[in-house]
C-alpha positions, 0 to 999 in steps of 0.5 A, a space after each residue: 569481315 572482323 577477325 578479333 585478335 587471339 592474343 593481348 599484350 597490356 602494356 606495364 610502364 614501371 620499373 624500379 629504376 630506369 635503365 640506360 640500355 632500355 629503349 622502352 616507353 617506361 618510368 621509374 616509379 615507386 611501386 606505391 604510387 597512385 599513378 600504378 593505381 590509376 593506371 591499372 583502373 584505366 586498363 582493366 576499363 579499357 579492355 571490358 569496354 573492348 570485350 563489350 565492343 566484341 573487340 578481344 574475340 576469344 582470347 588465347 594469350 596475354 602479354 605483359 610487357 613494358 617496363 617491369 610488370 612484375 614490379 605492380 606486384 600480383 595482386 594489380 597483375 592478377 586484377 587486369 586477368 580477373 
């Protein structure tokens, strides 16, 4: 039997500057960059393309995690919970 996850962690690869200590999978990126766009629209199609597959169940959490993810600014943050 399929037992969906009740928690998500989406995965934000960008920061201001790299940092030596962190051992992350992050770049540093200026915010304005197309690659932020992009990469925002490659998620948000991936978790409706996991929702339409009955993959998220009933989601309880969302994670963000990775590099910085305030750093994409609210309105990208606010488009991946939307």
């Amino acid at each position: 039997m399929y037992d969906p996850y009740k928690a998500l962690y989406i995965h934000i690869p960008f920061c201001k500057q790299r940092c030596d200590y962190c051992d992350f999978m992050t770049q540093a990126i200026n915010r304005d960059d197309p690659q932020v766009r992009t990469y925002v629209e490659e998620l948000i199609l991936d978790i409706r393309r996991a929702s339409r597959e009955e993959k998220l169940g009933s989601l309880e959490t969302v994670y963000f995690g990775g590099g910085t993810p305030s750093y994409i600014g609210q309105g990208h943050l606010s488009n991946l919970l939307y």
